[in-house]
C-alpha positions, 0 to 999 in steps of 0.5 A: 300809596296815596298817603293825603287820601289815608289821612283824610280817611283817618281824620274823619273816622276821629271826627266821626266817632267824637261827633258820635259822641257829643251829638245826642240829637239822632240819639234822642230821635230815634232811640239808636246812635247810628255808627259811621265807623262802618260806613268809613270802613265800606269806603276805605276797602273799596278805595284805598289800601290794606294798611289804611282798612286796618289803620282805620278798624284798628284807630277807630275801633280804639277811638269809639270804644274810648269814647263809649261803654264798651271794653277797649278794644273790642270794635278792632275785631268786627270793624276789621273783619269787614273791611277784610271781607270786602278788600279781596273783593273790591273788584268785583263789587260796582262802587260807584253805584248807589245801590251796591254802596247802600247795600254794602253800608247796610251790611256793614253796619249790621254785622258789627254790632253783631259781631261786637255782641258775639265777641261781649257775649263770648269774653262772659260779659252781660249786655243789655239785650231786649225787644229794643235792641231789634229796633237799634239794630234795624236803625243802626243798619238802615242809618249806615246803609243811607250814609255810606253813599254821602261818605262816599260822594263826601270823600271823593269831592275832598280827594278832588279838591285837595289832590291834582290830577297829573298832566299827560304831557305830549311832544305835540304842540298846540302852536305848531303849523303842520304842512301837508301835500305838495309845496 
C-alpha cells in the first residue's frame, strides 16, 4: 500500500471540502456549489486501494456534512457506494483517457446528490426540492464531470513529484569493455 499517495488523497478531500465551504464565488455564480468529494472519490477507486475509497467516503462524507446542513453522516452512504461500484471494476475502465474520467465524474457527481435525497427522503426529512434543484443538479454534475480529470492530472503530478520511482539495477556495468572474436 502506498501510504504517501493515501495521505495525499485524504489531505485534498479536507482541503477540498473546507474550500467548499468558504468559497461563495462558483456558489454565487451559477446558483450550485459543485462537489468535489465525488470527483476524489472517482480517483481514489480507480487508483489506490479499499481502505483509502472508504477513508475517503467515510472522512469526507463526516467533513462536508459538518461543514453544511445536512445531518451528520449521511454523505458516508452515497459517496461509499461509488467508489464501491467502481473498485471491483477499475480494470476494465480506460482511466487514463479524458473521456471515461469525465464520464465517470459526471456520473458520479449525479448519483450522490441523489442518493443523499433518497437516504434525507427516506429518514422522513423535508428538503427543499423545486424546478431549481434540476438546474443544481445539471450543475453539480456537469462541474464534477469537468473536474475529475484536473483531479486526476492533479494528483498524478503530486504523486510524481513527491515519490521516487525504483531503480532496475543490472549486473551490466556501463564502464565495462566486452571483447568479442578471436585475440
Amino acid at each position: 500500500m502506498n501510504w504517501l499517495k493515501s495521505i495525499i488523497i485524504l489531505l485534498a478531500a479536507f482541503v477540498a471540502v473546507f474550500l467548499e465551504a468558504v468559497l461563495d464565488g462558483p456558489r454565487d455564480f451559477l446558483g450550485a456549489q459543485i462537489d468535489l468529494l465525488p470527483a476524489i472519490i472517482v480517483y481514489a477507486s480507480l487508483s489506490s486501494d479499499l481502505v483509502t475509497v472508504s477513508l475517503v467516503a467515510v472522512l469526507g462524507g463526516l467533513w462536508l456534512d459538518t461543514l453544511s446542513a445536512n445531518p451528520l453522516g449521511i454523505s458516508i452512504l452515497p459517496l461509499f457506494a461509488i467508489g464501491f461500484l467502481i473498485y471491483p471494476r477499475r480494470g476494465l475502465i480506460v482511466g487514463d483517457q479524458f473521456y471515461p474520467r469525465f464520464v465517470l465524474g459526471l456520473a458520479a457527481s449525479a448519483l450522490v446528490p441523489l442518493l443523499t435525497l433518497l437516504v434525507l427522503l427516506s429518514m422522513h426529512r423535508t428538503p427543499l426540492l423545486g424546478w431549481g434543484t434540476l438546474w443544481q443538479l445539471f450543475a453539480m454534475s456537469l462541474g464534477g464531470g469537468l473536474l475529475t480529470p484536473i483531479c486526476f492530472w492533479l494528483f498524478d503530478a503530486l504523486n510524481n513529484a513527491l515519490s521516487y520511482l525504483p531503480v532496475a539495477e543490472s549486473s551490466f556495468r556501463p564502464d565495462r569493455e566486452i571483447r568479442r572474436g578471436r585475440n
